[in-house]
N, CA, C and O atoms as CSV, one atom per row, in Angstrom:
chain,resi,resn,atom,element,x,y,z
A,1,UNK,N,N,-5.533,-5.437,-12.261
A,1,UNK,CA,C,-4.515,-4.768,-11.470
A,1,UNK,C,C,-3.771,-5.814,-10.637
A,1,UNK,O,O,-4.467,-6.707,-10.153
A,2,UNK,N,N,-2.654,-5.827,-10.439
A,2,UNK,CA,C,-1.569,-6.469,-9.897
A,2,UNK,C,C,-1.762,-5.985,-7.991
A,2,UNK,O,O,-1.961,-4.940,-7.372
A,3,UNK,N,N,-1.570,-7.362,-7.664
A,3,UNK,CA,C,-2.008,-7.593,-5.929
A,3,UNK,C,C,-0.926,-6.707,-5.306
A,3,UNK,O,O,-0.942,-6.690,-4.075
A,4,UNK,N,N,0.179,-5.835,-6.020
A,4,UNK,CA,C,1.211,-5.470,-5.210
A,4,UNK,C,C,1.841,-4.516,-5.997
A,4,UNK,O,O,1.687,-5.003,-7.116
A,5,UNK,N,N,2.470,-3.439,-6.155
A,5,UNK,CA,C,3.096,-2.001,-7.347
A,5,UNK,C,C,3.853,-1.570,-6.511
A,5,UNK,O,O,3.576,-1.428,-5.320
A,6,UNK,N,N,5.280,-1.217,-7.233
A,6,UNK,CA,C,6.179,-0.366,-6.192
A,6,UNK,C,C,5.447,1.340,-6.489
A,6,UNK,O,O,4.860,1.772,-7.481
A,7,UNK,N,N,5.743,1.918,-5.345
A,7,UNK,CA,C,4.788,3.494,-4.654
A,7,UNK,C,C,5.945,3.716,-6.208
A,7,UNK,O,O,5.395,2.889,-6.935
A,8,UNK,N,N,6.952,4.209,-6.949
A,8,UNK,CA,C,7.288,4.458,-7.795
A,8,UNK,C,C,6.241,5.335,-9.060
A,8,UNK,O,O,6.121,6.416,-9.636
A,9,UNK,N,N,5.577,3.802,-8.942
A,9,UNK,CA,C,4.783,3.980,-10.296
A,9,UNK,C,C,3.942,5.451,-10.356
A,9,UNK,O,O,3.822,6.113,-11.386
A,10,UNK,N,N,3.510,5.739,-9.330
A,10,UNK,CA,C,2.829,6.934,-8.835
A,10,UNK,C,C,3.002,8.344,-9.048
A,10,UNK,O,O,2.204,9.260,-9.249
A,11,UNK,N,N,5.112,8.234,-8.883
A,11,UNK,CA,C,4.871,9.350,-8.757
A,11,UNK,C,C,4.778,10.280,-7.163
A,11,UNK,O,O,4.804,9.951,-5.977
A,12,UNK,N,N,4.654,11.642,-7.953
A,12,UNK,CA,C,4.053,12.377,-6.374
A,12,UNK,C,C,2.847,12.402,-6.192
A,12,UNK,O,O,2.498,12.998,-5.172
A,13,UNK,N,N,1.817,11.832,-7.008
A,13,UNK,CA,C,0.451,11.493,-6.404
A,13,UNK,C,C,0.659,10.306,-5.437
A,13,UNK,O,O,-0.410,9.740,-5.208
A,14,UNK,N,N,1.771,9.735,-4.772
A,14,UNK,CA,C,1.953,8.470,-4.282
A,14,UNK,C,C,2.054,8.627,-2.748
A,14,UNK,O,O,2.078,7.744,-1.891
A,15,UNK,N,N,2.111,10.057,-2.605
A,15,UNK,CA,C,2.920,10.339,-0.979
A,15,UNK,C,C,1.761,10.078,-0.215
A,15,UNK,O,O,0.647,10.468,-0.567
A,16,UNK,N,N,1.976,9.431,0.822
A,16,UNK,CA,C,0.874,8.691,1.948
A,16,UNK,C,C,0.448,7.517,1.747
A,16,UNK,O,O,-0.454,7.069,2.453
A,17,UNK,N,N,0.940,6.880,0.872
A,17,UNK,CA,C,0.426,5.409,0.182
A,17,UNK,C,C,1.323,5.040,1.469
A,17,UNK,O,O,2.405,5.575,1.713
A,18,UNK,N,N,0.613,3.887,2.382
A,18,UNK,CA,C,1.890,2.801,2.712
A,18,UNK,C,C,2.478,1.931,2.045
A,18,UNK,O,O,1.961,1.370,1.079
A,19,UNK,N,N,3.877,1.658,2.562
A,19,UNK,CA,C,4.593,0.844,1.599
A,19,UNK,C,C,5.535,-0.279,2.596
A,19,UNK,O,O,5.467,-0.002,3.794
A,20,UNK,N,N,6.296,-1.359,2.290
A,20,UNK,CA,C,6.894,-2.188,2.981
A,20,UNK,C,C,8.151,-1.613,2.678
A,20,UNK,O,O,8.194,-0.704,1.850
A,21,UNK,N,N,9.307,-2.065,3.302
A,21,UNK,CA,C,10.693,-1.741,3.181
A,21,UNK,C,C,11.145,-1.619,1.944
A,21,UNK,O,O,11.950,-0.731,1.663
A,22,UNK,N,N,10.662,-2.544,0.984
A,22,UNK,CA,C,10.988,-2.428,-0.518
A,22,UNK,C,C,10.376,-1.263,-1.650
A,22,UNK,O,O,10.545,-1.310,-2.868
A,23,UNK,N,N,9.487,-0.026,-0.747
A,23,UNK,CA,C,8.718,0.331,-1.427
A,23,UNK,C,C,7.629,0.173,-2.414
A,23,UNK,O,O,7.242,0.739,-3.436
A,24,UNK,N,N,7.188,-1.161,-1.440
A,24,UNK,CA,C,6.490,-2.062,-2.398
A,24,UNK,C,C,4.975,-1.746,-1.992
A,24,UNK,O,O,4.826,-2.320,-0.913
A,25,UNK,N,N,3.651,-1.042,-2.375
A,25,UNK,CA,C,2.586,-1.477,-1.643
A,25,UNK,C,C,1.381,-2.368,-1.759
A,25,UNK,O,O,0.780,-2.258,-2.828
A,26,UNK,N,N,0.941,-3.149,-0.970
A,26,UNK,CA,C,0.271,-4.584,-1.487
A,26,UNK,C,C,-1.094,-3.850,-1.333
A,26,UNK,O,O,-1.369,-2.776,-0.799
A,27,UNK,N,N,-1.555,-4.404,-1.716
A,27,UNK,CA,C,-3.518,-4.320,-1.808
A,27,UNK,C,C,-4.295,-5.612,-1.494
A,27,UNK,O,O,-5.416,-5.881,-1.927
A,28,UNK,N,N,-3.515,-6.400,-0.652
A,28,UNK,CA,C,-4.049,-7.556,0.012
A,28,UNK,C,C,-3.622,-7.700,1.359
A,28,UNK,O,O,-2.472,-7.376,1.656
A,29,UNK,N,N,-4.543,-8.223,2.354
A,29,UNK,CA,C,-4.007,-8.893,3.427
A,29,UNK,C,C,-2.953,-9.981,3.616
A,29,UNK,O,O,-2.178,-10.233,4.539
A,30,UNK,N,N,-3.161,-10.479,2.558
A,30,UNK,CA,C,-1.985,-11.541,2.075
A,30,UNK,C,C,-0.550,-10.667,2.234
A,30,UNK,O,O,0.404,-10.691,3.012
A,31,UNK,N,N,-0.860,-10.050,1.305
A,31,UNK,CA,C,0.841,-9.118,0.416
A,31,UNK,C,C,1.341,-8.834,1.902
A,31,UNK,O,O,2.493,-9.111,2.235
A,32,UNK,N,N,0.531,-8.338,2.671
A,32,UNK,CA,C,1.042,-7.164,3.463
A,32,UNK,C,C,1.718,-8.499,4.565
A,32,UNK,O,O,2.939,-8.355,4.622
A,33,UNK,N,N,1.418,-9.257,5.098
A,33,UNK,CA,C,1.968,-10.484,6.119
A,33,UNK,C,C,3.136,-11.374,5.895
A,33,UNK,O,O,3.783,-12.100,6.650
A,34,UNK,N,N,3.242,-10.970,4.041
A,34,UNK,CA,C,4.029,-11.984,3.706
A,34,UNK,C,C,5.518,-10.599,3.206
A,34,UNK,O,O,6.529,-10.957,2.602
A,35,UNK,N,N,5.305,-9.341,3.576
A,35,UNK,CA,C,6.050,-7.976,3.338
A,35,UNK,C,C,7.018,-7.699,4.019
A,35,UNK,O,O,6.756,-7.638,5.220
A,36,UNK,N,N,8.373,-7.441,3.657
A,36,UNK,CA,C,9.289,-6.842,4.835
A,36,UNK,C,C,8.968,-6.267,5.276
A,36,UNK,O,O,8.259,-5.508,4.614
A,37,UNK,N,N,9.070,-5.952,6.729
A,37,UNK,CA,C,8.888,-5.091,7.431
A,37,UNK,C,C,9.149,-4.907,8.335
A,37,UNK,O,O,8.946,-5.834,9.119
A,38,UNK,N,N,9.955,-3.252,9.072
A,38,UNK,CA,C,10.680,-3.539,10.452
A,38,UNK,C,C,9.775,-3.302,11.192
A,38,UNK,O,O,8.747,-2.657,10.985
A,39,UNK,N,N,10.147,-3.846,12.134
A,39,UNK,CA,C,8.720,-4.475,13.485
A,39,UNK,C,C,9.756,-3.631,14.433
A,39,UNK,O,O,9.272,-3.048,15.403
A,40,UNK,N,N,11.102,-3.548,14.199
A,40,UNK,CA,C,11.266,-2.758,15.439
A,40,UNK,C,C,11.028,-3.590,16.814
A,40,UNK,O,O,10.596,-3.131,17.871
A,41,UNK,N,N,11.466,-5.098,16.504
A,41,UNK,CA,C,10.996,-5.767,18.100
A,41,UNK,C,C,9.771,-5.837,18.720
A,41,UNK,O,O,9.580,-6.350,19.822
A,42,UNK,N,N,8.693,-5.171,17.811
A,42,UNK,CA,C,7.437,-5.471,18.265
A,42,UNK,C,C,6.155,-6.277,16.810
A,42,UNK,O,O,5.107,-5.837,16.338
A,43,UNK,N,N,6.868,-7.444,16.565
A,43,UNK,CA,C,6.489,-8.331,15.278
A,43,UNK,C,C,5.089,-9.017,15.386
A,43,UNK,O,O,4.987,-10.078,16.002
A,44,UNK,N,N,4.178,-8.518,14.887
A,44,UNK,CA,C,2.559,-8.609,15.466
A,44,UNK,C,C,2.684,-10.258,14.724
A,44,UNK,O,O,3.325,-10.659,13.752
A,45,UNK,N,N,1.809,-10.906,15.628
A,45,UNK,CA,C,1.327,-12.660,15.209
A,45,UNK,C,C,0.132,-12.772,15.604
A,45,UNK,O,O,-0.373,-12.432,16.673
A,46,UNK,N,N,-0.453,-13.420,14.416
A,46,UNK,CA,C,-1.796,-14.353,15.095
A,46,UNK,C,C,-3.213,-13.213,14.346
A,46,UNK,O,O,-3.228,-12.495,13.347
A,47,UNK,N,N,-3.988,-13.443,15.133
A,47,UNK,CA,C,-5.048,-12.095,14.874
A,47,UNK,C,C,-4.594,-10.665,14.811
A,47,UNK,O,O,-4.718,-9.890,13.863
A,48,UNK,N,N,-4.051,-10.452,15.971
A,48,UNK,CA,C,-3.148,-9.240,15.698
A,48,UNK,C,C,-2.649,-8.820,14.244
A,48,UNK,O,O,-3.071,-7.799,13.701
A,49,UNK,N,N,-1.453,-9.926,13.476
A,49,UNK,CA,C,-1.011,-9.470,12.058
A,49,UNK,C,C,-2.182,-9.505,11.024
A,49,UNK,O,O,-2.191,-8.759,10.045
A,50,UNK,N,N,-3.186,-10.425,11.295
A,50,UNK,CA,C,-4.036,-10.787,10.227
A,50,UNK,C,C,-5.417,-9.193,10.453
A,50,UNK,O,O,-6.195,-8.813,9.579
A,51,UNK,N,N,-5.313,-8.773,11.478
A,51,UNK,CA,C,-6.443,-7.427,11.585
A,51,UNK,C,C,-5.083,-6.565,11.013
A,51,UNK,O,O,-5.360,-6.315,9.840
A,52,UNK,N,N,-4.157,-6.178,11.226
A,52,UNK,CA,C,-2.950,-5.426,11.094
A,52,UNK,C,C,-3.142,-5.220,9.417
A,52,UNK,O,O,-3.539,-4.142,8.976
A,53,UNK,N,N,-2.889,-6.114,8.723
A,53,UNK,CA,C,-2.901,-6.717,7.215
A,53,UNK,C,C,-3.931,-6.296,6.505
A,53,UNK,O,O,-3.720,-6.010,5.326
A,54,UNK,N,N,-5.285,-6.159,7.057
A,54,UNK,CA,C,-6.308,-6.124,6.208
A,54,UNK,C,C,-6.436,-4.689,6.420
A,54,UNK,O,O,-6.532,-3.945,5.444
A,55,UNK,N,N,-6.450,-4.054,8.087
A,55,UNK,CA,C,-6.209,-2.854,7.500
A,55,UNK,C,C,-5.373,-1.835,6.835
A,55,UNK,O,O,-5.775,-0.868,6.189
A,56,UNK,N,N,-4.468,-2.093,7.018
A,56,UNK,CA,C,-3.220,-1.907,5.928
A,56,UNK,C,C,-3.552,-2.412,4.247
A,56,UNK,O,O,-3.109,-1.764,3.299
A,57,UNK,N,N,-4.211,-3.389,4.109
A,57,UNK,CA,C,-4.752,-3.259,2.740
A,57,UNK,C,C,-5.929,-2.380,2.316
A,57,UNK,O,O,-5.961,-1.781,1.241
A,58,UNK,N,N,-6.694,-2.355,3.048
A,58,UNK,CA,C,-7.685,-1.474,2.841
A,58,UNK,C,C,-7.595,0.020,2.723
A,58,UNK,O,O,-8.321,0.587,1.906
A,59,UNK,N,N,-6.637,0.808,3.587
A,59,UNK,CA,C,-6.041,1.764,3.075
A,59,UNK,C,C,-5.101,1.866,2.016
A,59,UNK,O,O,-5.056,2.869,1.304
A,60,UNK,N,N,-4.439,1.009,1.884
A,60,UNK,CA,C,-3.386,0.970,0.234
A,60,UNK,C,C,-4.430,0.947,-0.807
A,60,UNK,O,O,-4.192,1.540,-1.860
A,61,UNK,N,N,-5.729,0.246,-0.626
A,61,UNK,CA,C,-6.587,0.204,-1.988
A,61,UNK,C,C,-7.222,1.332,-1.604
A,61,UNK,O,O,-7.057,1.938,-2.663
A,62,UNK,N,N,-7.865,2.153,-0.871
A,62,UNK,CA,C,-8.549,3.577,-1.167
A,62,UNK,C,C,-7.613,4.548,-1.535
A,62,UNK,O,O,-7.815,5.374,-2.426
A,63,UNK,N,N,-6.428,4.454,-0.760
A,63,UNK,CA,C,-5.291,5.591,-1.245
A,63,UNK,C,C,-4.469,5.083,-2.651
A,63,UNK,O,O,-3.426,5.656,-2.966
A,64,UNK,N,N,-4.868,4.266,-3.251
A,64,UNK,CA,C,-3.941,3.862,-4.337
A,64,UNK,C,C,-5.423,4.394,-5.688
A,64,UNK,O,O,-5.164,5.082,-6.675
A,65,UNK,N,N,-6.823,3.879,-5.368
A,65,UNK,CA,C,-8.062,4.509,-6.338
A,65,UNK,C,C,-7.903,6.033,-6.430
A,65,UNK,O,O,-7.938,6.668,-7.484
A,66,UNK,N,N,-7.651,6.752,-4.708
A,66,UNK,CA,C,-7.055,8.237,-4.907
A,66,UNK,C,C,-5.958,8.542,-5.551
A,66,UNK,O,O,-6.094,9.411,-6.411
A,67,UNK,N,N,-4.867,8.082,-5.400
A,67,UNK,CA,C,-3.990,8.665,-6.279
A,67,UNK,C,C,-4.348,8.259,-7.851
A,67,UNK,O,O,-4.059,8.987,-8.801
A,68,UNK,N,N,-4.842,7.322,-7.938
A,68,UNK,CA,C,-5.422,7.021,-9.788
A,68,UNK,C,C,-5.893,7.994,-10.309
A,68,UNK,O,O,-5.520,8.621,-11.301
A,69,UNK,N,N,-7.376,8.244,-9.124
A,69,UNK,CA,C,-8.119,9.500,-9.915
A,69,UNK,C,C,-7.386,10.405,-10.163
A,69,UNK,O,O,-7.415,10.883,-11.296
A,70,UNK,N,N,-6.376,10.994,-9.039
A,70,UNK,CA,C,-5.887,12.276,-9.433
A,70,UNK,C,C,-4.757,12.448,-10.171
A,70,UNK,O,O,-4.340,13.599,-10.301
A,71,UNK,N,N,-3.982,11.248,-10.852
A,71,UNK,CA,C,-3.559,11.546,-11.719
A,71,UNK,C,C,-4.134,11.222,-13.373
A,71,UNK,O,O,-3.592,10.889,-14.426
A,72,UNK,N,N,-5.152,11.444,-13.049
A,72,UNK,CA,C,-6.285,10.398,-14.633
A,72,UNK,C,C,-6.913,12.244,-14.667
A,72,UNK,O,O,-7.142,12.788,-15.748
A,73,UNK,N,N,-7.122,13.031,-13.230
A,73,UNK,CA,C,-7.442,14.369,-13.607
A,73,UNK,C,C,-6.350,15.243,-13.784
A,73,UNK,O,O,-6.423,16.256,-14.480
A,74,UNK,N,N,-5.177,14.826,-13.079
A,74,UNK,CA,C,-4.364,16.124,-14.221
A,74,UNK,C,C,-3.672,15.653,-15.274
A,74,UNK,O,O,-2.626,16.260,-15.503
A,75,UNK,N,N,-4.087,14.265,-16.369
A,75,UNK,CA,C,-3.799,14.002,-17.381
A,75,UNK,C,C,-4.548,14.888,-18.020
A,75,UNK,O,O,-4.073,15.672,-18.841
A,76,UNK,N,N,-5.982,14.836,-17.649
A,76,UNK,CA,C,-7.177,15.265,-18.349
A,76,UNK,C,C,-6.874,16.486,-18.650
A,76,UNK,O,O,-7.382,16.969,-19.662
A,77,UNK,N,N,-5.854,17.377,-17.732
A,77,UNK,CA,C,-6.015,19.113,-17.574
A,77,UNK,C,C,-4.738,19.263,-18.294
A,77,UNK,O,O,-4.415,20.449,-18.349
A,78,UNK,N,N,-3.777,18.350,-18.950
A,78,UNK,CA,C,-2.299,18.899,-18.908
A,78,UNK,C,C,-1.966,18.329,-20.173
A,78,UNK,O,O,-0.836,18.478,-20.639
């Protein structure tokens, strides 16, 4: 699997995935630091972006295995 997928690929199993400005969502701490993103004037650095990043990856990879399963079960049903 690829470190980064635009929410696209998904679908409407995709809604709640986070994504960066490009609709892009990473599955790394990496992806996510190196991601557009409006900060809105409040642009996290240091430990701050790097805790920011990982949890932001860590939810893109449980919510990205959820949306898999559930569209691998209504392949199964349809």
């Amino acid at each position: 699997m690829s470190d980064s997928y635009h929410i696209s690929n998904l679908g409407s199993f995709g809604g709640g995935i986070p994504t960066d400005m490009d609709g892009y969502v990473h599955l790394t701490a990496e992806g996510w630091m190196e991601a557009p993103m409006d900060w809105a004037g409040n642009k996290l650095e240091g430990d701050d972006l790097v805790e920011w990043a990982e949890e932001r990856a860590d939810e893109a990879v449980r919510l990205t295995d959820e949306a898999n399963a559930a569209v691998e079960e209504w392949r199964a049903n349809n």
